[in-house]
KEKE-3310 file (N, C-alpha, C; in steps of 0.2 Angstrom, whole numbers, plus 5000, padded with zeros to 4 digits):
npx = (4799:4808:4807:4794:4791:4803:4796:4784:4790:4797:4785:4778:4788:4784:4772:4771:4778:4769:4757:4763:4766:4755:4744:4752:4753:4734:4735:4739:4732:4719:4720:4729:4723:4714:4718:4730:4730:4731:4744:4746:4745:4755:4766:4766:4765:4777:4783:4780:4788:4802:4800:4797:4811:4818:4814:4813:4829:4833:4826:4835:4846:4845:4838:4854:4859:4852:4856:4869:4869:4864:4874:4884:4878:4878:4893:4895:4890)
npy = (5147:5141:5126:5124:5130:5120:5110:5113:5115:5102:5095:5099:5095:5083:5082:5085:5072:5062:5064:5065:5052:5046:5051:5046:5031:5032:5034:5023:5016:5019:5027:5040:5049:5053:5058:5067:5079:5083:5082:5096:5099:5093:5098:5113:5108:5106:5118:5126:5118:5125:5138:5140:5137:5147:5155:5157:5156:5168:5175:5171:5178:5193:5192:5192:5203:5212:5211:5214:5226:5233:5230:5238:5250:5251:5250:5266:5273)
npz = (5282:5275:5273:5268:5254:5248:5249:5241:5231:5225:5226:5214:5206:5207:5202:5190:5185:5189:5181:5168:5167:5169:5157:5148:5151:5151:5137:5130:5133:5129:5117:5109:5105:5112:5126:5122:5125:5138:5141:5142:5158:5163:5158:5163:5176:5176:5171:5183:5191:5187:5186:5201:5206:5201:5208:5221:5222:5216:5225:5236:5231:5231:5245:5251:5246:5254:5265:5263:5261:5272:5280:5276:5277:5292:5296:5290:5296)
capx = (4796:4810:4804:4788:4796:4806:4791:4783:4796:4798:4778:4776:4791:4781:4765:4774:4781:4764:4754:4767:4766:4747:4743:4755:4747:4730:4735:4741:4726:4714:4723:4733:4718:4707:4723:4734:4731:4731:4750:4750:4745:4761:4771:4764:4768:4786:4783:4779:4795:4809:4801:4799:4819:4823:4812:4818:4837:4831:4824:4841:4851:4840:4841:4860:4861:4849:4861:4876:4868:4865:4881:4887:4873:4881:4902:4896:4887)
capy = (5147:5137:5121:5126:5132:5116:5104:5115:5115:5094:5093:5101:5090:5075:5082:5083:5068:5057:5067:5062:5043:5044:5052:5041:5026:5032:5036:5018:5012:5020:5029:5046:5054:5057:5060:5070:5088:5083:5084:5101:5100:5090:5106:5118:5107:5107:5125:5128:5118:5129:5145:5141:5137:5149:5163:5155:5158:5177:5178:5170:5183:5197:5191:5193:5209:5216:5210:5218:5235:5236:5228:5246:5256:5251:5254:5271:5276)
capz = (5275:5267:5273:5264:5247:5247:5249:5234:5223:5223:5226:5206:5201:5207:5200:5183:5183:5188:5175:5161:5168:5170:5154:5145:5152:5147:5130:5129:5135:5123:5111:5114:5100:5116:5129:5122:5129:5145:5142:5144:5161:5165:5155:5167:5184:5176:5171:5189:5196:5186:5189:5208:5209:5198:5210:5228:5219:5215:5234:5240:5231:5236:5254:5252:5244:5257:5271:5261:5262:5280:5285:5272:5282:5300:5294:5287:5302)
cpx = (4801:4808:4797:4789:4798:4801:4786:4785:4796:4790:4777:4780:4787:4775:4767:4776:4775:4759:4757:4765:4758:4746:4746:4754:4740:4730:4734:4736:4720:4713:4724:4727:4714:4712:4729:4736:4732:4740:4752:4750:4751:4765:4771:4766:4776:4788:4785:4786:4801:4806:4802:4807:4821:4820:4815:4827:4839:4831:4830:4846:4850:4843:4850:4864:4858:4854:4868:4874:4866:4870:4886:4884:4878:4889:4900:4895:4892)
cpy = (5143:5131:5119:5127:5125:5113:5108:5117:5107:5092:5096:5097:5083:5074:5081:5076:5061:5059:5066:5055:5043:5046:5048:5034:5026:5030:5030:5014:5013:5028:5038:5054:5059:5059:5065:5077:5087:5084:5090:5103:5097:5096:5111:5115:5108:5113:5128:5126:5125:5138:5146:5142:5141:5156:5162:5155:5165:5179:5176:5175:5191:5199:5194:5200:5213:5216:5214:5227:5237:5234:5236:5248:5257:5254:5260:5276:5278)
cpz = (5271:5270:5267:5258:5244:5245:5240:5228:5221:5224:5217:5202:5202:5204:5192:5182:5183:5183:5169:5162:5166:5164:5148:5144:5148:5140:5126:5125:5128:5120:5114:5112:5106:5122:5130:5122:5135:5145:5143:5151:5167:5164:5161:5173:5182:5175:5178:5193:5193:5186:5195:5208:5206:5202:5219:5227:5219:5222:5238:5239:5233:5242:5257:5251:5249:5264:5269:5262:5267:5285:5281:5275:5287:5300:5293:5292:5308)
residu = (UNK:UNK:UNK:UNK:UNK:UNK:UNK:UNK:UNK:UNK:UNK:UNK:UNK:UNK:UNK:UNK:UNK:UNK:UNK:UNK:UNK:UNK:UNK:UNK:UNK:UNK:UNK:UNK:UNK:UNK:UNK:UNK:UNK:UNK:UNK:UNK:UNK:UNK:UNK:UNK:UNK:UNK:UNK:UNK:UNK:UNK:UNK:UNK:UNK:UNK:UNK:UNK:UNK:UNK:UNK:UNK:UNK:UNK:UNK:UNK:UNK:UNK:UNK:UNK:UNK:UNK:UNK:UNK:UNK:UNK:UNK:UNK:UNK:UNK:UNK:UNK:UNK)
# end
């Protein structure tokens, strides 16, 4: 599963960062009047990276505090 986590963590940073290019382009092209909402859907891919890494950092501390309570289980036992 963290192979998978990984690749969708840097797959929303890629999407945010071609959706700022792409729409940035556009805007250029033929003016930002008719382009410029589309920037929110760039917001949101970058929204989506820093929740991911800020929720696989919660699921990594988690994971450690879960191991700390059955390494206390087993000593008590």
């Amino acid at each position: 599963m963290g192979i998978y986590n990984k690749v969708m963590l840097y797959f929303w940073l890629v999407m945010a960062i071609f959706i700022f290019i792409g729409v940035t382009v556009m805007g250029l092209k033929s003016g930002f009047e008719r382009w410029y909402h589309f920037y929110l859907f760039g917001a949101i891919s970058l929204l989506m990276f820093f929740v991911r890494k800020w929720m696989m950092k919660r699921m990594e501390r988690h994971l450690l505090f879960l191991e700390e309570q059955k390494r206390q289980s087993e000593n008590q036992a």
